[in-house]
C-alpha positions as CSV (number, residue, x, y, z in Angstrom):
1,X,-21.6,4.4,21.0
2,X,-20.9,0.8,19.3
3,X,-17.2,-0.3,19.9
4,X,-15.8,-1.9,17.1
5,X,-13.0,-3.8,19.1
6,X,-12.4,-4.2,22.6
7,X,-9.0,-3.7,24.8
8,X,-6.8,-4.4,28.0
9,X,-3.5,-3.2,28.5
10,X,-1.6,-4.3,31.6
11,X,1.9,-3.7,32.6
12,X,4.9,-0.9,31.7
13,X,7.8,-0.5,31.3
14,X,9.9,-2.9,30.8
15,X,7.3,-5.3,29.9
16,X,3.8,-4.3,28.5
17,X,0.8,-6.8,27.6
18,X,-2.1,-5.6,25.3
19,X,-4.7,-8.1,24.9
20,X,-7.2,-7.1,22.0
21,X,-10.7,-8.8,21.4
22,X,-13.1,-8.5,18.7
23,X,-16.1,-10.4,19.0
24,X,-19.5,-10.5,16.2
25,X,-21.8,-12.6,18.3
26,X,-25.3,-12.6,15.4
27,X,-22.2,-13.8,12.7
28,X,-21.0,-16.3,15.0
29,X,-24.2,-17.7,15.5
30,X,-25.8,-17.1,12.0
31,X,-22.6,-19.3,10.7
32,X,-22.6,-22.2,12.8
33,X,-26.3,-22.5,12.4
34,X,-25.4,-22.4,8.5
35,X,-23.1,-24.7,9.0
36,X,-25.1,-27.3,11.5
37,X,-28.2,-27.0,8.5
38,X,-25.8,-27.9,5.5
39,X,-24.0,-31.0,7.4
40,X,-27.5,-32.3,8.6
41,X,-28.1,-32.4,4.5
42,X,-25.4,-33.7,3.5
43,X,-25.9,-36.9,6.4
44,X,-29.4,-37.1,5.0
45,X,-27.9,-37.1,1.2
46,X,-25.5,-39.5,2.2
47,X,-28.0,-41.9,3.9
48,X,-30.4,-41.5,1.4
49,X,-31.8,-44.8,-0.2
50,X,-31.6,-42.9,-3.4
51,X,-29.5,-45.0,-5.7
52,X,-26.8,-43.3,-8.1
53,X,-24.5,-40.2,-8.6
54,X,-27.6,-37.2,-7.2
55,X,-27.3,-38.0,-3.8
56,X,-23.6,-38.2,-3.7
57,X,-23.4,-34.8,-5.7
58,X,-25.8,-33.4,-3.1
59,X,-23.9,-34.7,0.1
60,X,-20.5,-33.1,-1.3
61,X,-22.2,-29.3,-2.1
62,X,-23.4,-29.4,1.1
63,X,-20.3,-30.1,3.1
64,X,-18.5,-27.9,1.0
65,X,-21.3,-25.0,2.2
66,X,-21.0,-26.8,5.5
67,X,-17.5,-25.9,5.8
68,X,-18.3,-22.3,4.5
69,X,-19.9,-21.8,7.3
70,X,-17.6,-23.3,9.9
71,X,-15.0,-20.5,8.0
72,X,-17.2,-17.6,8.6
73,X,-17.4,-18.9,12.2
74,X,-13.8,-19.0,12.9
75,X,-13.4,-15.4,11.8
76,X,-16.1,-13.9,13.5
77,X,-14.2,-14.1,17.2
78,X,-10.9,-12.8,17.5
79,X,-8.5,-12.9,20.7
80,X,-5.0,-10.9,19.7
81,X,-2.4,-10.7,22.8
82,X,1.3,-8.3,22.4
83,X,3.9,-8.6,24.7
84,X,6.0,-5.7,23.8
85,X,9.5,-6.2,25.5
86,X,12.9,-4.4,25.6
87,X,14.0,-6.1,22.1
88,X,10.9,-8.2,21.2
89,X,7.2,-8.4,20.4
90,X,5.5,-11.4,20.7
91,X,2.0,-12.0,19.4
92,X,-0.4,-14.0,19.7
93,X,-3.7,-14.8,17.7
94,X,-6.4,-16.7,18.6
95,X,-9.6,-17.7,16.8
96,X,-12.5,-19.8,16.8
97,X,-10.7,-23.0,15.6
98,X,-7.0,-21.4,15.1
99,X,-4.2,-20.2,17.1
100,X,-0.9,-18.5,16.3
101,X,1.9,-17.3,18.5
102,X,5.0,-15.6,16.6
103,X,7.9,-13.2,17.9
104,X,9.5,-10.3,16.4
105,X,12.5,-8.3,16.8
106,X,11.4,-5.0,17.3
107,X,13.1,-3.2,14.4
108,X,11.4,-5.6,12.0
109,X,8.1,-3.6,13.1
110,X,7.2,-1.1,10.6
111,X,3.6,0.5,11.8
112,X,1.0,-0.3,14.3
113,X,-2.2,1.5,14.3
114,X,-4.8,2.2,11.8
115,X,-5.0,1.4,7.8
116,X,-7.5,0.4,4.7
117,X,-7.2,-2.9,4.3
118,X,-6.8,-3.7,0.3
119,X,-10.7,-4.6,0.1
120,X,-11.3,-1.2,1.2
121,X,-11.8,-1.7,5.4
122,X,-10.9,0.1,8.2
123,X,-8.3,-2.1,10.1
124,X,-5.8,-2.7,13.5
125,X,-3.0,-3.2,11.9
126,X,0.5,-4.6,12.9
127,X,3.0,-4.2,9.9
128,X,6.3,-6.4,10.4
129,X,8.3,-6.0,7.5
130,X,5.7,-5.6,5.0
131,X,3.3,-8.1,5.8
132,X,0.1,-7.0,8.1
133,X,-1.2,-9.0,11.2
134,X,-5.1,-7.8,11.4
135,X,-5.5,-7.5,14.7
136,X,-9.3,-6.0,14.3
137,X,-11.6,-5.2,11.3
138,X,-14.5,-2.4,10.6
139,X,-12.2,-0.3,13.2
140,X,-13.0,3.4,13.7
141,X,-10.0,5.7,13.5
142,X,-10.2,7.2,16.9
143,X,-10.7,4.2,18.2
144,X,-7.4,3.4,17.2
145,X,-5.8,6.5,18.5
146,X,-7.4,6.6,21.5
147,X,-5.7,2.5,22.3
148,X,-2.3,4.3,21.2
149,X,-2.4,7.1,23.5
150,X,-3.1,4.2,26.5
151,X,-0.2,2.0,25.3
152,X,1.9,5.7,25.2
153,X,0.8,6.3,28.8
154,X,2.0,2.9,30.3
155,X,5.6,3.9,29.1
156,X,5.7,2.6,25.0
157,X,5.7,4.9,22.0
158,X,5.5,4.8,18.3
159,X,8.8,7.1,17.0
160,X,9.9,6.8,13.3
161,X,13.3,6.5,12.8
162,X,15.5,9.4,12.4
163,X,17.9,8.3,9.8
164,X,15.2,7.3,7.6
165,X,14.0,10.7,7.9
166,X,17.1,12.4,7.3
167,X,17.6,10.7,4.0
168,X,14.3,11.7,2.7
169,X,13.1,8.0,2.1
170,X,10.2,6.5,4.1
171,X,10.3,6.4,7.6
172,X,10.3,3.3,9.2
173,X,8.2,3.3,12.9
174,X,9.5,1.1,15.8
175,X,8.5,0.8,19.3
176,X,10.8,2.4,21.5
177,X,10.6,3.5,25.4
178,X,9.7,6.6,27.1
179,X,12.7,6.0,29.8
């Protein structure tokens, strides 16, 4: 059976780390050979003895495939880290060329776990306040469910709040402890 992302969590109670990885190695490589092949053109357009405007035209359509490439690279490896604490969830993503850190209050997080993506995908979501932090793509659903049940035995829990449920609007999920 093919795994679609990859996970560790360490920790409980009052502190818990999940470290999530998602890795497409043929992508990775298929890109950056893509990308080494168009910026060996465009060195050879650009050194070309070729006078006028063709070569010139030809260097920059190659970098800008060039740097096409070097973008399907950097999201072909993925490296996601939560801290979930008492009051606050810090992530952290890292790619190829990128790296983010942010923090959250914890009732500013609406969902984690499974969704469709707007294209359509099957995704690891984290949903803080609206906006969604991929943490995975092409996920399976169990998958998903199976990482939650972990992260519920090492002491955290998704619960949806009660007064949102008592009014009849939308719940709103938040991490809370099993104390």
């Amino acid at each position: 059976m093919v795994r679609s992302f990859k996970y560790r969590i360490r920790g409980a109670v009052p502190k818990l780390e999940v470290h999530i990885w998602q890795h497409v190695w043929p992508r990775l490589m298929k890109a950056l050979l893509w990308s080494a092949a168009w910026a060996s053109l465009a060195y050879v357009c650009v050194r070309s003895r070729v006078p006028g405007v063709l070569p010139l035209i030809g260097a920059i359509i190659c970098a800008v495939l060039s740097l096409i490439g070097l973008s399907v690279a950097n999201y072909s490896v993925q490296w996601s880290t939560l801290w979930l604490g008492p009051d606050l969830l810090r992530l952290r993503i890292v790619r190829l060329f990128a790296r983010k850190t942010t923090a959250f209050p914890l009732p500013t997080i609406r969902d984690f776990g499974f969704g469709m993506y707007s294209h359509g995908g099957p995704v690891l979501k984290l949903d803080v306040g609206g906006t969604w932090f991929v943490l995975a793509s092409g996920v399976r659903e169990d998958e998903v469910y199976e990482m939650l049940a972990k992260i519920r035995q090492h002491g955290y829990s998704l619960c949806y709040a009660d007064s949102a449920r008592h009014r009849g609007t939308d719940s709103v999920p938040t991490f809370w402890t099993l104390d």
